[in-house]
N, C-alpha and C positions, 0 to 999 in steps of 0.2 A: 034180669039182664041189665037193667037202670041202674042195678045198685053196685055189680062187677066191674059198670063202666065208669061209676065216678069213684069206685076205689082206686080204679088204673090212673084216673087223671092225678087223685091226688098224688100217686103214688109218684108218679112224673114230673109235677111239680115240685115235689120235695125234695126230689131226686140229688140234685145238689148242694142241697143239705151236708151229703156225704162229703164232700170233695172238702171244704176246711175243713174237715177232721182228717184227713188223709195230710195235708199239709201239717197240721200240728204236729202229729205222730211223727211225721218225717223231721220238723224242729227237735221234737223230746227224744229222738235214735239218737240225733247228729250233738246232743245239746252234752248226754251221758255216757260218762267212757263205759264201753262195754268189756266183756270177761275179756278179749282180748287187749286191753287197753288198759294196762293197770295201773294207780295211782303209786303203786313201790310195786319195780318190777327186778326179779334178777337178773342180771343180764346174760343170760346164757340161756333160756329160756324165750324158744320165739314166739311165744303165746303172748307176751307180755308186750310185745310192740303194737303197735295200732296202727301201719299202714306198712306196704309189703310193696315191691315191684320186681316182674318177674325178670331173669337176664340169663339172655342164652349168647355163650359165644362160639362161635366155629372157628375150625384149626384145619388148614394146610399142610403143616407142617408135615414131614415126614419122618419124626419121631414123637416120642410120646412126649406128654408136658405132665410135670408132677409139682404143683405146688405154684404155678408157675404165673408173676403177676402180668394182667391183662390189662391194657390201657381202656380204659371207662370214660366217655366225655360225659361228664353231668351239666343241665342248668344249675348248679345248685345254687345259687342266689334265686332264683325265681321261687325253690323247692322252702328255701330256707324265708322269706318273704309272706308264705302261704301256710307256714307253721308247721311243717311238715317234720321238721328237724330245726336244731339248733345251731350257729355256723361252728358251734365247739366241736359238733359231731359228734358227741357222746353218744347220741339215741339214734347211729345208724350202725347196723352189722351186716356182716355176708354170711349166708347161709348155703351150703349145697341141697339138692333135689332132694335128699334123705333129713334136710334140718339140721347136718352138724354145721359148726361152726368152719368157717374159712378166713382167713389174713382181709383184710378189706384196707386199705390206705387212702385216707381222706384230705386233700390240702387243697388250700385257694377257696375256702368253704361260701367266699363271699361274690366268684368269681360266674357267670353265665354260662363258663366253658372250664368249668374245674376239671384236673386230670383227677380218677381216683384208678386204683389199682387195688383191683380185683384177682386172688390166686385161684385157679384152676388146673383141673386135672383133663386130662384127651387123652386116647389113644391116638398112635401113630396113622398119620391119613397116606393117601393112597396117592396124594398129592393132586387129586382131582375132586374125588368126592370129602368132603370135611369131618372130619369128628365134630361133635360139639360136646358143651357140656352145659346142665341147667342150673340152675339156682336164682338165688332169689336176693335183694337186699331186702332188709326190714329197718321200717324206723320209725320216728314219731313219739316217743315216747320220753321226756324229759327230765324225767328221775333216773332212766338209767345211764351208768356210767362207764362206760366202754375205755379199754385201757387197749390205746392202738398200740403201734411196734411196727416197726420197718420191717417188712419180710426180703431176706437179706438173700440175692439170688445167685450168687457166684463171683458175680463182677460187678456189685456195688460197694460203695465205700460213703461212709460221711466223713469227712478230714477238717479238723479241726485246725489252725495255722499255729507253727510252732512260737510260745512265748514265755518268759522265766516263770510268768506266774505259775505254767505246770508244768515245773522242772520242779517237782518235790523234792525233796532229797529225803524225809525220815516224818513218822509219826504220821501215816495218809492212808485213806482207806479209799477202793475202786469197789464200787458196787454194780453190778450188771444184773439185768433181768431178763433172761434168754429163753428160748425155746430150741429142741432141732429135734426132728423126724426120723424116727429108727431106719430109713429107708439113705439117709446121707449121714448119719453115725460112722462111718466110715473116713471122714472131709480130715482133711491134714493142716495144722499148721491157718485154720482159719482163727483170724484175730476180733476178738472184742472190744478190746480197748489198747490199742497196741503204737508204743510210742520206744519201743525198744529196737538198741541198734546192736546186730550181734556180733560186729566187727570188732566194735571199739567197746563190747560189753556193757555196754551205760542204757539207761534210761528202766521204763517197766511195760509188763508186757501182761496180760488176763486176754483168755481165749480157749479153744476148742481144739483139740487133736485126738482123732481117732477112738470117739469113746470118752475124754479122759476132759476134765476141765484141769487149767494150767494157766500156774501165774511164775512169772519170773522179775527178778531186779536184776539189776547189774549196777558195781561201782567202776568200773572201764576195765579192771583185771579179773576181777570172780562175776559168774552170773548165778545165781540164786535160782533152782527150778523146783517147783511143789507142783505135783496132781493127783487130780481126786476123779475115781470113776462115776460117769453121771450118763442114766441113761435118755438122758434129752427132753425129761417131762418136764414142762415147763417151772421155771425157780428162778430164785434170787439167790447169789453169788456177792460174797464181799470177799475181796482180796485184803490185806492190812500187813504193812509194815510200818513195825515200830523196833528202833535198834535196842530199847530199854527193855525188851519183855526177853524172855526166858528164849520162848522162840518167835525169831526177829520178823518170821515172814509165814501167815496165816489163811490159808485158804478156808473160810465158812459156806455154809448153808442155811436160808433161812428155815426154819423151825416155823411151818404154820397154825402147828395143832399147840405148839408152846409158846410161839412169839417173842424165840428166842433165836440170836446164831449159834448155828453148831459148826463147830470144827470137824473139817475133812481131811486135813492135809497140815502140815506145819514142820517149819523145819528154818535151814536159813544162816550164815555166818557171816554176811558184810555189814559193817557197819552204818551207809548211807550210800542212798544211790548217787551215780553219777548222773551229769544233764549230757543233753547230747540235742543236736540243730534239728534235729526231725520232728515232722508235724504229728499230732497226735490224731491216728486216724482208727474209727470204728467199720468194722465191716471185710476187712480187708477178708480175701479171701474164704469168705463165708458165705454157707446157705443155713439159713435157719432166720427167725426169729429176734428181733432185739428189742422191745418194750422200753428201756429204760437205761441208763445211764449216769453215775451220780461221782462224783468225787468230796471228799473230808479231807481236811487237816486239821493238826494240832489234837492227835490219836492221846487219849491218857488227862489232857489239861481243862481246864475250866473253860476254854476258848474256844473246843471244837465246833468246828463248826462246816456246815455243806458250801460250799465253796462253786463248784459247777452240776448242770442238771438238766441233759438233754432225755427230753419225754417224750418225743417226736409225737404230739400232740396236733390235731389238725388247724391251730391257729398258727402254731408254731413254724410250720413247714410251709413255703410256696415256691413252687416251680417260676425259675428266670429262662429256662433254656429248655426247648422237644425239638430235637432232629434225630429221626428214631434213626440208630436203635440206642444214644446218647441221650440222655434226659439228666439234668442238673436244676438245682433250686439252693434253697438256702433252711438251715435246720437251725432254729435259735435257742440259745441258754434260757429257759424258761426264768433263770432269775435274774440273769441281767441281758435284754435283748441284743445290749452293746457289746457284750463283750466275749469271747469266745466263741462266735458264731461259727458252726458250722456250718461248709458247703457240702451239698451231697452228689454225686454221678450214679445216677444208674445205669447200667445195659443191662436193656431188655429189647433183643428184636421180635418188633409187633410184624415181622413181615409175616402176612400167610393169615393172619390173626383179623376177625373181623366181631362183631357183637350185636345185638338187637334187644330192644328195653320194650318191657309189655307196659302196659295200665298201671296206673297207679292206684291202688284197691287199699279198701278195708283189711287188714287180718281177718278179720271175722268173715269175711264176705261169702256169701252165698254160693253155689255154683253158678246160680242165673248172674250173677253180677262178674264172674269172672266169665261169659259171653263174648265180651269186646277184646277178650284178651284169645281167643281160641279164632274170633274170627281173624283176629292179626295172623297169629298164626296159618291160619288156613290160606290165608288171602293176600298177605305178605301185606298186611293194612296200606290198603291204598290211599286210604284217605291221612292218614296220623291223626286221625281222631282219637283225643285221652278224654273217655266220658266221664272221668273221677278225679280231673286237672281243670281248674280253673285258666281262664286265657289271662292275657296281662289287665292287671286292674286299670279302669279309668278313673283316676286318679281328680279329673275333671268334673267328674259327674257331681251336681247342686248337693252339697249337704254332706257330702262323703267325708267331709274331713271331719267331721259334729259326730256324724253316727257311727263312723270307725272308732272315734274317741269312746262311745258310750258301749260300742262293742267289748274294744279292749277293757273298760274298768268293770262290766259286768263278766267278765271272765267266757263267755261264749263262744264254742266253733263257729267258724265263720260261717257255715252252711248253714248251721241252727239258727243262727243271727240274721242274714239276708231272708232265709225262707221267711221268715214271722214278716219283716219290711216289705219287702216285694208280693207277697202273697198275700198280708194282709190288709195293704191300702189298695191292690188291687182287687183284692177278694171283696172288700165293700165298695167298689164299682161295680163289680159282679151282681152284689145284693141288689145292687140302687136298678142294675139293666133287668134283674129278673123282674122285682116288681114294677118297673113300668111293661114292659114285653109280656110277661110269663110264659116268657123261653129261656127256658133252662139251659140248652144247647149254647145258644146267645151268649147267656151269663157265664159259661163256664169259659170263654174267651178270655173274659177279661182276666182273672189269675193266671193263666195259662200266658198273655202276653207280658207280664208283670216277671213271672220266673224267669221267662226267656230275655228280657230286657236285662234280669239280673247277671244270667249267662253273658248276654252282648259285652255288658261292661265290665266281665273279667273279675265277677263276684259270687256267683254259685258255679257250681259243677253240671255239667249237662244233665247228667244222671236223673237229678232232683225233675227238671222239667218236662224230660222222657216218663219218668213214671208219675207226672201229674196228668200227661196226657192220654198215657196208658188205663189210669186209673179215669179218667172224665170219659174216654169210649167205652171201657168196661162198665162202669155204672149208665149209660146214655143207651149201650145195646141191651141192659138186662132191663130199662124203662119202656124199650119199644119191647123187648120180648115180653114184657107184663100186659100192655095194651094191646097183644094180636087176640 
């Protein structure tokens, strides 16, 4: 019986022994991107991102929405601060509940209250009870390379202000990078790039009608029209007029399997376009998809050269103007910020339209870790507790700016980095309290108040503290269960 009993003590004693290795392990998880977190990821593929947040929106509405963008408030400078993403936005997407892909529009990435626009689908509500719809963003991940695009929804436009410089007249190629939906293949007379005036027959014109892509010139008397059937799967389009070639006016496709253009359409008898005072505007009349946007000149000589190149890329775009259901900002020439800036108007009425954001989680995450995300839901999170978000860093705090410094050059997540600091100069106050005391109980305080200090100052995640504490009760009841 002597000998049962001093095995229990020692066992009790030692007991905490356990509890740094429990901290370490949670260092070397946080420290090593996991399967879901890959060092080259595709970007189509949501395995490959490293941090997910759930988003569910509901609709009022009284008809159905297909496609349809939903106004998203983000922190995203807090998100982007915390490494979550980069303010380029390359490493964030939207995903529907099943994991395809959906339109996501990213701008003001530096902004606390960025708008983003998120496409969704609902059925028709009842105008009492809501549809919703679920999905997810994913992000995190800074190798991949997300190629955004304005999802272009009926009545938005980017308008570009009318100036000689793109008054071409001969030798220019319009490249567009489009997407549209077998469900609005049907859309008439929606323009891509569209600076044509069809009174006075002058200027040019690339865009979408009923099925059919269509590029037209005009010299103020003849108009020039080529179309090519396309069934809306996403591609790149070069329109090219040059009066020297055989035929003058050239509808392609890019060739991705040859990385080559292929001609679709060709034909054409003016010999230079005419100019004409009207702005050059994208969008006009369009639902679908726009990615990209590029103009050439000097088609055939040594000198061609890209000239304009709107990417609608998320540094590119910031919202000046929200008074729903008007929304305006500004879309700039990726090559010269100054010069052909585009302004953009959306409509979109958010009336009826509301959203809720879960947790910010692992990809990988467990089912027990998405917990906090069910009790939100269950419970309509009354607190706004985000166990897997850091709060705002203090900045203040002795030494923070030495050991940030040495976090960043050793390359380390931030959570792997504060656990080891916090845990570990607190962990040996633990040692120093157990051997004067030898109480365990005692000692396991002090780490435990160490993580939580890290939490206060807006530099671990709740999560990390929660399961040190879970983990110091669980080993402290299975030390009294040994000694009964």
């Amino acid at each position: 019986m002597m000998l049962y009993s001093q095995h229990n003590k020692r066992f009790s004693g030692i007991w905490f022994l356990l509890l740094p290795l429990v901290m370490l392990t949670v260092g070397i998880l946080q420290a090593f991107p996991s399967t879901g977190c890959k060092l080259e990821a595709y970007h189509h593929m949501a395995g490959d991102y490293c941090y997910r947040m759930k988003v569910t929106v509901s609709s009022l509405k009284t008809t159905a929405l297909e496609n349809y963008p939903a106004l998203i408030k983000i922190n995203s400078s807090d998100l982007v601060t915390q490494g979550f993403y980069e303010t380029n936005g390359w490493s964030m997407r939207g995903y529907n509940s099943a994991l395809g892909n959906v339109p996501l529009l990213l701008q003001d990435t530096n902004l606390n209250d960025a708008s983003f626009w998120l496409s969704v689908n609902t059925t028709a509500s009842n105008g009492t009870t809501p549809s919703t719809w679920n999905g997810w963003m994913y992000m995190g991940n800074p190798f991949v390379a997300r190629d955004q695009g304005i999802n272009f929804a009926g009545q938005d436009t980017v308008t570009v202000a009318d100036d000689t410089a793109l008054e071409w007249t001969d030798d220019f190629d319009i490249v567009v990078e489009a997407q549209v939906l077998s469900t609005v293949a049907t859309q008439t007379n929606a323009g891509w790039v569209d600076k044509y005036e069809p009174v006075s027959n002058t200027g040019y014109y690339l865009g979408f009608d009923n099925g059919n892509v269509v590029a037209k010139v005009g010299d103020s008397t003849t108009t020039d029209t080529i179309t090519a059937a396309w069934d809306g799967a996403e591609a790149k389009f070069r329109m090219r007029f040059d009066s020297g070639a055989a035929n003058r006016l050239v509808l392609s496709k890019w060739n991705t399997s040859t990385n080559v253009w292929d001609p679709i359409a060709q034909g054409g008898t003016i010999s230079a376009v005419a100019h004409n005072a009207n702005n050059l505007v994208m969008g006009q009349g369009f639902t679908g998809i726009l990615r990209e946007v590029m103009a050439f000149y000097d088609v055939g000589l040594p000198t061609y050269t890209k000239y304009v190149q709107w990417s609608f890329n998320p540094l590119n775009i910031a919202e000046s103007s929200a008074v729903d259901p008007n929304y305006s900002g500004t879309v700039d020439n990726v090559l010269n910020a100054a010069a052909h800036q585009g302004t953009y108007n959306f409509v979109r009425d958010q009336t009826g339209l509301s959203y809720t954001l879960g947790a910010l989680m692992p990809v990988y995450a467990s089912p027990a870790e998405s917990i906090p995300e069910r009790f939100a839901n269950v419970l309509n999170n009354p607190t706004e507790a985000d166990l897997f978000t850091t709060g705002t860093t203090n900045t203040n705090m002795p030494f923070y700016g030495t050991l940030e410094t040495a976090r960043a050059g050793m390359g380390l997540p931030a959570n792997a980095f504060w656990v080891i600091v916090f845990g570990g100069v607190f962990g040996m106050l633990g040692i120093a309290i157990l051997r004067a005391t030898r109480r365990p109980e005692l000692a396991a305080i002090a780490p435990g108040v160490g993580l939580l200090t890290g939490s206060f100052m807006g530099l671990l995640a709740p999560w990390i503290t929660i399961l040190f504490a879970l983990a110091a009760i669980g080993v402290w009841l299975i030390s009294k269960w040994g000694s009964e």
